[in-house]
Structure formats: structure tokens, C-alpha cells
mmCIF file of the C-alpha atoms, coordinates in Angstrom:
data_MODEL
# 
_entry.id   MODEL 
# 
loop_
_atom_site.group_PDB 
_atom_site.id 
_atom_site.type_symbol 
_atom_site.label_atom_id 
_atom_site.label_alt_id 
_atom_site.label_comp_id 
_atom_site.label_asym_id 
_atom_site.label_entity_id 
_atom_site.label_seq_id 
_atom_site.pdbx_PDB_ins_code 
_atom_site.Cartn_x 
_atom_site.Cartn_y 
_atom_site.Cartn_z 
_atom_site.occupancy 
_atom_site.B_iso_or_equiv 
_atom_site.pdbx_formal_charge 
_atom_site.auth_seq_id 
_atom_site.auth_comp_id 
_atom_site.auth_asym_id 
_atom_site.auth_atom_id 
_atom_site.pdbx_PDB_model_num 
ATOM 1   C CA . UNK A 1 1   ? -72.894 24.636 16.741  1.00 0.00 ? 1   UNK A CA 1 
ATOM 2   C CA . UNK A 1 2   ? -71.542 26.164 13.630  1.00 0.00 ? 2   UNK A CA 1 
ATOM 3   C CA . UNK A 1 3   ? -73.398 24.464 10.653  1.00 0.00 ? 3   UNK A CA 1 
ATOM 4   C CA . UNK A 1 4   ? -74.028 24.195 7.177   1.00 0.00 ? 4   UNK A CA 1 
ATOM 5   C CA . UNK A 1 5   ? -77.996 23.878 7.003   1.00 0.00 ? 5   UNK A CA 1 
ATOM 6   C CA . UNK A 1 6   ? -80.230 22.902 4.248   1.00 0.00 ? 6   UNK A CA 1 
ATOM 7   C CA . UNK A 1 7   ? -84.322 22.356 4.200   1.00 0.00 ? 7   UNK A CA 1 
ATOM 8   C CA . UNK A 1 8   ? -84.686 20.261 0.941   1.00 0.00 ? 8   UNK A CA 1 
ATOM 9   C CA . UNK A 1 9   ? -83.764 17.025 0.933   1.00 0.00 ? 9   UNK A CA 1 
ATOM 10  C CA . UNK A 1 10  ? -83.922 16.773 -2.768  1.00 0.00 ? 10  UNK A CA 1 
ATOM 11  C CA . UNK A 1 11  ? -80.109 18.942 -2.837  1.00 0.00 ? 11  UNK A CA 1 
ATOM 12  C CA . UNK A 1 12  ? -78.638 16.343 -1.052  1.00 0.00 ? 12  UNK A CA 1 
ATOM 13  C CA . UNK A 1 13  ? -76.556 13.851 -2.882  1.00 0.00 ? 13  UNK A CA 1 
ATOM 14  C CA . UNK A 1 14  ? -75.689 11.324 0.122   1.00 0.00 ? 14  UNK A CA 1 
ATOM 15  C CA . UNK A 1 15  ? -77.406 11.116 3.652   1.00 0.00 ? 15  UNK A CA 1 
ATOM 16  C CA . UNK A 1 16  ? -77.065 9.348  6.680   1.00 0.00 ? 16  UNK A CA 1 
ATOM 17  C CA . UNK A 1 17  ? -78.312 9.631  10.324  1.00 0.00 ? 17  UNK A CA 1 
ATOM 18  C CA . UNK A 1 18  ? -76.162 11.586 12.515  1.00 0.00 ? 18  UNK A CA 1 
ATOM 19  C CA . UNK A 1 19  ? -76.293 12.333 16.421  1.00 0.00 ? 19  UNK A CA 1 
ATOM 20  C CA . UNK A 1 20  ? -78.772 15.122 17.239  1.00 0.00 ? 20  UNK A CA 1 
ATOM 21  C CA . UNK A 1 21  ? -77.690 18.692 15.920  1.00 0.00 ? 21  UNK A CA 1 
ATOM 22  C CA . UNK A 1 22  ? -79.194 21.367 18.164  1.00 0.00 ? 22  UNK A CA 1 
ATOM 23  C CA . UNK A 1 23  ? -79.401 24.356 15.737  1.00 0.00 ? 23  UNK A CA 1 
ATOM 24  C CA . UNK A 1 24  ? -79.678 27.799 17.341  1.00 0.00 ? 24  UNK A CA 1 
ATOM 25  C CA . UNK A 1 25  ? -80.951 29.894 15.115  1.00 0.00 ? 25  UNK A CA 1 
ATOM 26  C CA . UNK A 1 26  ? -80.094 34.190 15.050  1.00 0.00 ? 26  UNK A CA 1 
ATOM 27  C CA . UNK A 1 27  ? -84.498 34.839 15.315  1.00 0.00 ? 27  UNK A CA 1 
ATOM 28  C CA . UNK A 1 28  ? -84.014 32.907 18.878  1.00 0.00 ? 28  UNK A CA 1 
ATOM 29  C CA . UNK A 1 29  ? -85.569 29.359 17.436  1.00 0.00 ? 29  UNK A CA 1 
ATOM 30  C CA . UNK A 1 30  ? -84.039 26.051 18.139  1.00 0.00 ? 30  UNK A CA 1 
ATOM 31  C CA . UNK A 1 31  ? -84.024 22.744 15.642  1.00 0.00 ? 31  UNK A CA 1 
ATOM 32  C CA . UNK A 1 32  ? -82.696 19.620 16.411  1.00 0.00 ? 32  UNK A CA 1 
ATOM 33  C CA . UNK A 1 33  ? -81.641 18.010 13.375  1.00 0.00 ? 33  UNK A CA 1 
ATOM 34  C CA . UNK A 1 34  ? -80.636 14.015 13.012  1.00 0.00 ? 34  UNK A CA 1 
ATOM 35  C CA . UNK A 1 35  ? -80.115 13.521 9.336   1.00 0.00 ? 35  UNK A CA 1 
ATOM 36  C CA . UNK A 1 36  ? -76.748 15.201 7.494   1.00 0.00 ? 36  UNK A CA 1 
ATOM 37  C CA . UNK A 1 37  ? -75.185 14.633 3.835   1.00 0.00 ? 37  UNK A CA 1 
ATOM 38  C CA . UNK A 1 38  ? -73.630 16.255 1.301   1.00 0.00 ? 38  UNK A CA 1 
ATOM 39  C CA . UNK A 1 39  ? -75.294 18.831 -1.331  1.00 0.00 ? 39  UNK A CA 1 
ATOM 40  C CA . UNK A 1 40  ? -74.059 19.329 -4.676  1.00 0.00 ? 40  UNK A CA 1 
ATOM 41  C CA . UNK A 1 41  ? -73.224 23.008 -5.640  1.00 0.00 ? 41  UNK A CA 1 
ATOM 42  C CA . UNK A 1 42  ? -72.999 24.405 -8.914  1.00 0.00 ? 42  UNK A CA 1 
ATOM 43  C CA . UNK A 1 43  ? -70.514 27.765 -8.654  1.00 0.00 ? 43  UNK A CA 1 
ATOM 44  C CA . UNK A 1 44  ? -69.037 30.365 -11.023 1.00 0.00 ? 44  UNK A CA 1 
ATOM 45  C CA . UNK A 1 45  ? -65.174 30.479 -10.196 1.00 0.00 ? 45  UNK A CA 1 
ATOM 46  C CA . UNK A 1 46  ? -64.136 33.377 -10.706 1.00 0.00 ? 46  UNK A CA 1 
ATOM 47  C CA . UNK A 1 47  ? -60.627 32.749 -10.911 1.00 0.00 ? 47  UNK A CA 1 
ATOM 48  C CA . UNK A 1 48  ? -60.933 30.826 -14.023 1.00 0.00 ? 48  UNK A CA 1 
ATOM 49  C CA . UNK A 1 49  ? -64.993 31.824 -14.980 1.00 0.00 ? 49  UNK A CA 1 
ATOM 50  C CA . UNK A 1 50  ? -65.882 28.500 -15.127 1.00 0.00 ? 50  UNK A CA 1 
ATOM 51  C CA . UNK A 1 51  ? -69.320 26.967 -13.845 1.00 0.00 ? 51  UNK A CA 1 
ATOM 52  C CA . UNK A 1 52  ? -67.839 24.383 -11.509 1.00 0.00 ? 52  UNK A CA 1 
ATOM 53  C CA . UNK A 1 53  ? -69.955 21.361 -9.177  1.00 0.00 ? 53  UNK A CA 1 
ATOM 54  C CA . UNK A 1 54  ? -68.198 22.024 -5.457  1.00 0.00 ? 54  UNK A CA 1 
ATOM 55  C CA . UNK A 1 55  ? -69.627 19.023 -2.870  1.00 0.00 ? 55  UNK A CA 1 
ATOM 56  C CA . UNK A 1 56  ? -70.484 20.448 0.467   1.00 0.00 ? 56  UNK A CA 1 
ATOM 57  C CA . UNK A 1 57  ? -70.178 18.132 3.001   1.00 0.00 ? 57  UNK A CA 1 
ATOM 58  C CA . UNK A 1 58  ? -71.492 17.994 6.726   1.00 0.00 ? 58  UNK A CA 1 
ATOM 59  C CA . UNK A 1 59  ? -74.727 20.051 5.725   1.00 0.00 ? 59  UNK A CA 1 
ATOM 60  C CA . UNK A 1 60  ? -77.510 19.224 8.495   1.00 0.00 ? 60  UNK A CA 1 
ATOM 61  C CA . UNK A 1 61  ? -80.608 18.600 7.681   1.00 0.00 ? 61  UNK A CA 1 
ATOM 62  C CA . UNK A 1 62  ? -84.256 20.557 8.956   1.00 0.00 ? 62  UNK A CA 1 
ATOM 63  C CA . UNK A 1 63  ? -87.595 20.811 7.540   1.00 0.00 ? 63  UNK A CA 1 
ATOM 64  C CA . UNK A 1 64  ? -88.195 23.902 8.600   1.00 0.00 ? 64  UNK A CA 1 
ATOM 65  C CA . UNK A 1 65  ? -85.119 25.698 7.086   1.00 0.00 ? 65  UNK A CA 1 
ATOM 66  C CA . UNK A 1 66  ? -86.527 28.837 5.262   1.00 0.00 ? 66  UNK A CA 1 
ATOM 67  C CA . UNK A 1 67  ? -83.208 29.090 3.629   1.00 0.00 ? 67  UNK A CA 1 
ATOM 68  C CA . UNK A 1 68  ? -80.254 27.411 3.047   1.00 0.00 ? 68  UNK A CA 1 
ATOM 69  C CA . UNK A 1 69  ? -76.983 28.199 5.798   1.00 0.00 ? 69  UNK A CA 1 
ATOM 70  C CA . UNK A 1 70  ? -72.997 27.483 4.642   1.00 0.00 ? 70  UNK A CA 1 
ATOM 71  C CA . UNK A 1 71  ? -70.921 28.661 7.083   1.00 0.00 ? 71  UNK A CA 1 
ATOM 72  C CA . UNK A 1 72  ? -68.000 30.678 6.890   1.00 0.00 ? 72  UNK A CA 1 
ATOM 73  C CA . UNK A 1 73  ? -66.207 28.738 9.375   1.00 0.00 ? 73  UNK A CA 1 
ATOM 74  C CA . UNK A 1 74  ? -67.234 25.665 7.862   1.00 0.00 ? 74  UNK A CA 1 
ATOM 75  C CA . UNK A 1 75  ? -65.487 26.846 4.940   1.00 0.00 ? 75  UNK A CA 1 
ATOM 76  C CA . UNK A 1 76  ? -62.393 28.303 6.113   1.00 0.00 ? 76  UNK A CA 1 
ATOM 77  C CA . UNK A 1 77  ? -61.387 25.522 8.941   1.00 0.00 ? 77  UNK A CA 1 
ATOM 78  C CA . UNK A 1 78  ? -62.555 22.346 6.712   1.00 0.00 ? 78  UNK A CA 1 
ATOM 79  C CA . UNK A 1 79  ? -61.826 23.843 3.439   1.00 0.00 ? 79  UNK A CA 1 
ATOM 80  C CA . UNK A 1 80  ? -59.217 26.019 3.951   1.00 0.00 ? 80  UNK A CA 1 
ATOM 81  C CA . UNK A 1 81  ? -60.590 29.096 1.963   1.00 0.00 ? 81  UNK A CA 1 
ATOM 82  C CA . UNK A 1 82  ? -59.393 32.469 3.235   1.00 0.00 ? 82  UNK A CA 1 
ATOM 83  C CA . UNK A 1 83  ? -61.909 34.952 3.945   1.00 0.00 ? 83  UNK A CA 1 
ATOM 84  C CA . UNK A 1 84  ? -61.607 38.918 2.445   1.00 0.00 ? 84  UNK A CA 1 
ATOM 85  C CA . UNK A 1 85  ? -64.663 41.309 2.770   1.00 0.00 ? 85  UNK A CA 1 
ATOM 86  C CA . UNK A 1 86  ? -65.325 44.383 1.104   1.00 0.00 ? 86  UNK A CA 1 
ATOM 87  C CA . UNK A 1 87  ? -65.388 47.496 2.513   1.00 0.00 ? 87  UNK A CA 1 
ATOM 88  C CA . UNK A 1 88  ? -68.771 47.995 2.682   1.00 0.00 ? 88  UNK A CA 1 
ATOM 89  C CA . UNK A 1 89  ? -69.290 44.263 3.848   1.00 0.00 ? 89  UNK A CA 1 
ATOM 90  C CA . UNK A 1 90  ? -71.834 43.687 1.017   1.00 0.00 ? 90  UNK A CA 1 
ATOM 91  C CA . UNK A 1 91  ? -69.433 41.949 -0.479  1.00 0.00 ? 91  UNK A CA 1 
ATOM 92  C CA . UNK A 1 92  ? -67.129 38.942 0.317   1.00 0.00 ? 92  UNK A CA 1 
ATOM 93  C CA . UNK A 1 93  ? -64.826 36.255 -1.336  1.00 0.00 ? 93  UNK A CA 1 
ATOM 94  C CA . UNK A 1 94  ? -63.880 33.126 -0.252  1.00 0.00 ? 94  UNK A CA 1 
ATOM 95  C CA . UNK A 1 95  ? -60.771 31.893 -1.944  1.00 0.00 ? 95  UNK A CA 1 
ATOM 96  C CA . UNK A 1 96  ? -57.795 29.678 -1.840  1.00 0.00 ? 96  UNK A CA 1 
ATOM 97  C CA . UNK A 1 97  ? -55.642 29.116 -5.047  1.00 0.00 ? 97  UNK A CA 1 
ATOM 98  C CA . UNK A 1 98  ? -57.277 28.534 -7.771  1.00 0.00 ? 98  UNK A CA 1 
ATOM 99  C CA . UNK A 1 99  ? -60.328 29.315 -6.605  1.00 0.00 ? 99  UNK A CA 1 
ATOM 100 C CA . UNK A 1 100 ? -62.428 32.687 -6.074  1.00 0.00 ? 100 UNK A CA 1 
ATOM 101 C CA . UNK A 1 101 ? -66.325 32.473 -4.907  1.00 0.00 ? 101 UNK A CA 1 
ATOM 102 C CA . UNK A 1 102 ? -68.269 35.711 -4.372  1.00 0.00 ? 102 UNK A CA 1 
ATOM 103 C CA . UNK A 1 103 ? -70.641 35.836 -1.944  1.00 0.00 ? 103 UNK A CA 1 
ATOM 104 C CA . UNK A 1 104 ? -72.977 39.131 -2.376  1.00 0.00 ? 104 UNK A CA 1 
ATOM 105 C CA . UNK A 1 105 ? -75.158 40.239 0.355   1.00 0.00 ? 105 UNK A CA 1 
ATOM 106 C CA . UNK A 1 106 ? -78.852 41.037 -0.696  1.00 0.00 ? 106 UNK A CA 1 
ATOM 107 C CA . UNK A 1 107 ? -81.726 43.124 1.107   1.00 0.00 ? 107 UNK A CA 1 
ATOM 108 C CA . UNK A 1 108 ? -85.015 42.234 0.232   1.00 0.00 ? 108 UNK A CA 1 
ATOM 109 C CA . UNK A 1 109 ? -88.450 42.691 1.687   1.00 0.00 ? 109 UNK A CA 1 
ATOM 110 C CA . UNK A 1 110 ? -87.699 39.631 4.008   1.00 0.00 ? 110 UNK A CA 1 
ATOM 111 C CA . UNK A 1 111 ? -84.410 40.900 5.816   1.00 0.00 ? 111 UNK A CA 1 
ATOM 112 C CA . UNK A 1 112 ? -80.905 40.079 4.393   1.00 0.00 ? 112 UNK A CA 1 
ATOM 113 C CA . UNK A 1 113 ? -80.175 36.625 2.160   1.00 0.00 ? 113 UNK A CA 1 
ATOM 114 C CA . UNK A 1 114 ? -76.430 36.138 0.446   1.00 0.00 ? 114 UNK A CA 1 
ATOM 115 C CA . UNK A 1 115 ? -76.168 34.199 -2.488  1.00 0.00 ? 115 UNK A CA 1 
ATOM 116 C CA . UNK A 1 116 ? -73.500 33.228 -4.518  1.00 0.00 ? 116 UNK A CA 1 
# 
């Protein structure tokens, strides 16, 4: 299952029960989620430099989450943003027209995280 995933309910702006989620994570651990919502984002848009709220909907919801997931797919099936990547793939923006979000791809001491 491709999923948006967050671990703290206090992001999450509407919830309801869902059908069980089974969550494969990429370390080889499983979750089975049963709550989803929606989480309030607060994004720079580059296209216009404006802090913006965005509402992410369908994000499941798991306890043990040690970080928050959007998906790509997520983002470019439900909300139609087109996907371009740098060349050195540390870099990538979703966009779609009037809209430009970076998403930067860190290494830290833990492995890899993007933010944005």
C-alpha cells in the first residue's frame, strides 16, 4: 500500500476509523494502522514565495511512526502534481501550475530524511 503516514495525532485536523492499513515498511517492519485523517501543512510555494496551509488528506495513522511519510504517488495520482528530480536526485519538485514545492533530501547520522 502506497501511503501517506504520520505518528502524531496532534497534526491531524480530522480523523476517522478506516479499514485496517497494513504498512510495509523499507527496514522490513509491518504496522497495521485503523485510524486516517487529514494533516494540515504549512509550505513555502515557491512559485509565488508565499507560506501557504496545503491539507493532506488520506494520511494513516501509527504510533510507532519515527517519521512522517507523503508519498509521491499520493501526490501525483490524487493531486495531480508532476514530479521533476534533480540531477543528483538530492533534489526534487513537485509542481502543477501555480504551485512549486521543493523537497530536499538530507543525510544525517540516522540514514536519509527529506523535508520540505
Amino acid at each position: 500500500m502506497k501511503a501517506n503516514v504520520c505518528g502524531d495525532l496532534s497534526l491531524f485536523t480530522t480523523l476517522r476509523e478506516d479499514k485496517t492499513s497494513r504498512l510495509d515498511f523499507a527496514n522490513g517492519t509491518t504496522e497495521h494502522a485503523t485510524v486516517c485523517g487529514s494533516v494540515l501543512l504549512r509550505v513555502v510555494n515557491q512559485a509565488t514565495g508565499e507560506l501557504e496551509d496545503r491539507l493532506l488528506d488520506d494520511v494513516v495513522y501509527t504510533p510507532n511512526a519515527k517519521v512522517n511519510l507523503i508519498s509521491m504517488d499520493y501526490l501525483q495520482t490524487t493531486g495531480n502534481y508532476r514530479l521533476t528530480c534533480a540531477f543528483d536526485q538530492k533534489t526534487a519538485w513537485m509542481s502543477k501550475p501555480g504551485t512549486i514545492l521543493s523537497l530536499t533530501c538530507l543525510t544525517t547520522s540516522t540514514g536519509s530524511e527529506v523535508r520540505w
